[in-house]
PAPAKE-137857 format. One line per field, with one value per residue (C-alpha): x, y, z; residue number from 0. Coordinates in steps of 0.5 Angstrom, whole numbers, plus 500, padded with zeros to 3 digits. Layout:
<atoms>
px <- c(X; ...)
py <- c(Y; ...)
pz <- c(Z; ...)
pos <- c(NUM; ...)
</atoms>
This chain:
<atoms>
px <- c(464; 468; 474; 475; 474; 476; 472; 464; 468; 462; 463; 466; 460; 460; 454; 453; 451; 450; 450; 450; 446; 440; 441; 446; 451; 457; 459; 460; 461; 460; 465; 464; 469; 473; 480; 482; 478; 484; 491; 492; 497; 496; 499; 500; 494; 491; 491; 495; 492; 496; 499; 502; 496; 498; 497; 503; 507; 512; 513; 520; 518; 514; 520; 524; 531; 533; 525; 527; 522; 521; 518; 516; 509; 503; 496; 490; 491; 498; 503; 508; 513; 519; 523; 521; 523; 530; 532; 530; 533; 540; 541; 540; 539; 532; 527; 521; 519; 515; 513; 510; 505; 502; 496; 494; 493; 487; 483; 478; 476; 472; 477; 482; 478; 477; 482; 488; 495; 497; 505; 505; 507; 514; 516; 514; 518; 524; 524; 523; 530; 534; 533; 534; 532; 527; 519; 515; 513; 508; 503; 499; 493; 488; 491; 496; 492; 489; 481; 481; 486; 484; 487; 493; 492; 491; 498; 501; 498; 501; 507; 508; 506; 508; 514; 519; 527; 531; 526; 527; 520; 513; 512; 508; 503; 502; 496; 492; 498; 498; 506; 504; 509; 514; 518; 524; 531; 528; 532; 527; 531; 526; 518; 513; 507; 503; 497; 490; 492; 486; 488; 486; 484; 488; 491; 489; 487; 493; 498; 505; 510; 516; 522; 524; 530; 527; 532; 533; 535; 529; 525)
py <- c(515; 511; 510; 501; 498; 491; 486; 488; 495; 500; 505; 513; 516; 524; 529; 535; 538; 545; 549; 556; 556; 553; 559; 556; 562; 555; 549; 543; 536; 530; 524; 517; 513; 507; 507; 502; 505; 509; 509; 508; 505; 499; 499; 492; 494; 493; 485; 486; 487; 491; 493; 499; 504; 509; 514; 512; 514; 520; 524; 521; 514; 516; 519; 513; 515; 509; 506; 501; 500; 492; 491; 484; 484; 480; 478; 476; 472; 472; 473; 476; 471; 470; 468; 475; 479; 475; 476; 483; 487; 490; 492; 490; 497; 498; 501; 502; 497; 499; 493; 494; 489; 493; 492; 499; 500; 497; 500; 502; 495; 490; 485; 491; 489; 482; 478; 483; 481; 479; 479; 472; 471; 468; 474; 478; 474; 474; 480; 482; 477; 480; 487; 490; 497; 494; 498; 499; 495; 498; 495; 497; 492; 493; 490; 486; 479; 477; 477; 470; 467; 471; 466; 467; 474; 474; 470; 476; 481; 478; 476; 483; 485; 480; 481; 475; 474; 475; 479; 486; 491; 490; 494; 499; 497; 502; 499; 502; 505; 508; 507; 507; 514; 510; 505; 500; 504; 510; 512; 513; 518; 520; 518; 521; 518; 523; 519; 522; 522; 520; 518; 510; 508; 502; 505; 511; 513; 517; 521; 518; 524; 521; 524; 520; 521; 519; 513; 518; 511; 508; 503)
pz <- c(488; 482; 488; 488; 495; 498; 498; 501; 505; 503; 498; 500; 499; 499; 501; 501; 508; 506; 499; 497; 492; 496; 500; 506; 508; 505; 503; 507; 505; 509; 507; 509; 508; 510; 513; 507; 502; 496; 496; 504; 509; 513; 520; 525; 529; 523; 524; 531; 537; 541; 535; 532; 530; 524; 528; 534; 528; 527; 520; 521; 522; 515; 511; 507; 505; 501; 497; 492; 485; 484; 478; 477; 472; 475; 471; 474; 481; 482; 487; 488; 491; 495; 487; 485; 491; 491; 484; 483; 489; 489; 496; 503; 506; 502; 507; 503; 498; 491; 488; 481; 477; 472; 475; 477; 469; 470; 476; 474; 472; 476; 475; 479; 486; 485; 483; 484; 485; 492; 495; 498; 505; 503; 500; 506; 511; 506; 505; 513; 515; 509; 508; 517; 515; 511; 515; 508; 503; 498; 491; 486; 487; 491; 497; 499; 500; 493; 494; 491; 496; 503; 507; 505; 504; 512; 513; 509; 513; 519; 517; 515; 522; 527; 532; 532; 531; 526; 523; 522; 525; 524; 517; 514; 508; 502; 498; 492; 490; 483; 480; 472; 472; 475; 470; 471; 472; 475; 482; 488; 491; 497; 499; 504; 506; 509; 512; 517; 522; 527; 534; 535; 527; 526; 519; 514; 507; 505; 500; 499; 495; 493; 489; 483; 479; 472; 467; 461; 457; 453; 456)
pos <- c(0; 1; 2; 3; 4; 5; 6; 7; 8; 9; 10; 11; 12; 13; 14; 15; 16; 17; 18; 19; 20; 21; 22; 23; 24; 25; 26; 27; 28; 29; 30; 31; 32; 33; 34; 35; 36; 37; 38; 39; 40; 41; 42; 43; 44; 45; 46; 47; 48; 49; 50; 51; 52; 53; 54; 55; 56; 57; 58; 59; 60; 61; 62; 63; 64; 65; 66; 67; 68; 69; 70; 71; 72; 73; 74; 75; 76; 77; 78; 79; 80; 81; 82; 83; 84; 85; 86; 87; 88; 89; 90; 91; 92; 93; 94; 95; 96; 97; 98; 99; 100; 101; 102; 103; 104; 105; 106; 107; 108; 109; 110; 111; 112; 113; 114; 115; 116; 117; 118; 119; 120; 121; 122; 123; 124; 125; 126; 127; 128; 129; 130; 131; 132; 133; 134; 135; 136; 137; 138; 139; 140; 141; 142; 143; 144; 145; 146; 147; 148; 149; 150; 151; 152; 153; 154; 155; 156; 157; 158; 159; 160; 161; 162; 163; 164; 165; 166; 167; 168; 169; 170; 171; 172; 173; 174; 175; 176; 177; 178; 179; 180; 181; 182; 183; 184; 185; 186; 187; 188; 189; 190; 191; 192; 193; 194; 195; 196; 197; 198; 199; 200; 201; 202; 203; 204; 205; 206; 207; 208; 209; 210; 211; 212; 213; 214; 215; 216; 217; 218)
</atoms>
């Protein structure tokens, strides 16, 4: 499959269990496929032990009323920083954070997986002490943490998932994202994230619905 993954996480493979036309009564595909493999969210269990999986979460808990898109482009091995979160975000009851980088046009290139923008862990916190509804925050990279700079991709995941006052609750993260339909000025009105659901995995591949108000000016 042509699907991007992180780092040395295996490829999902598809195989085909049963066929008709070699004289099997059905089809049957067997699917082997990480749990961070596509678009899919993370959950703190993820780098937390004890933490949150994404199966201990509710429809309700996955439904975001207030999302925001942040567009703030990046290129190859940026961050997005705690300067670009502060300067684009308009209201503090945000619940869902899109960020776009632009990055997403390029999925289908090597450079997409290995040297993707990352959101770096000032940027998170920031976020985390200002925004108190705040419990998504999503990209169009590959993962939060930029391959090139792993070690502070970890210190962005945890950041994302610690528990600590003065921060709003441990978030959810939206990676692999495709946002290229989404353009600065569009209103997000509502987003769903509807994951799969497997008791004890720590996060999941995932399809996010979201209804979008569209800018009619020209962009």
């Amino acid at each position: 499959m042509r699907t991007p993954v992180y780092g040395n996480l295996p490829r999902p493979r598809i195989t085909h269990h049963k066929s008709i036309t070699k004289g099997d009564t059905s089809n049957i595909y067997l699917i082997t496929v990480s749990n961070h493999s596509g678009t899919h969210v993370d959950a703190p269990a993820h780098f937390i032990a004890g933490g949150k999986r994404i199966s201990d979460y509710s429809p309700t808990e996955l439904t975001f009323s207030n999302p925001a898109l942040l567009v703030t482009p990046k290129t190859e091995d940026e961050w997005v920083e705690e300067k670009d979160v502060k300067r684009n975000v308009q209201s503090n009851n945000i619940d869902c954070l899109l960020i776009k980088t632009g990055f997403c046009e390029l999925r289908g290139k090597k450079v997409y997986k290995t040297h993707n923008p990352g959101i770096s862990p000032e940027a998170i916190l920031w976020s985390r002490r200002e925004l108190p509804n705040l419990r998504c925050i999503g990209i169009d990279s590959i993962s939060i943490s930029g391959f090139q700079d792993r070690a502070r991709g970890r210190e962005a995941h945890l950041a994302a998932f610690k528990k600590s006052t003065g921060l709003c609750e441990p978030l959810l993260l939206l990676e692999d994202v495709n946002l290229s339909p989404l353009k600065k000025g569009d209103k997000i009105k509502k987003l769903q994230i509807i994951p799969w659901f497997i008791s004890g995995v720590d996060s999941a591949p995932c399809t996010v619905l979201a209804e979008v108000i569209k800018d009619e000016k020209i962009q």
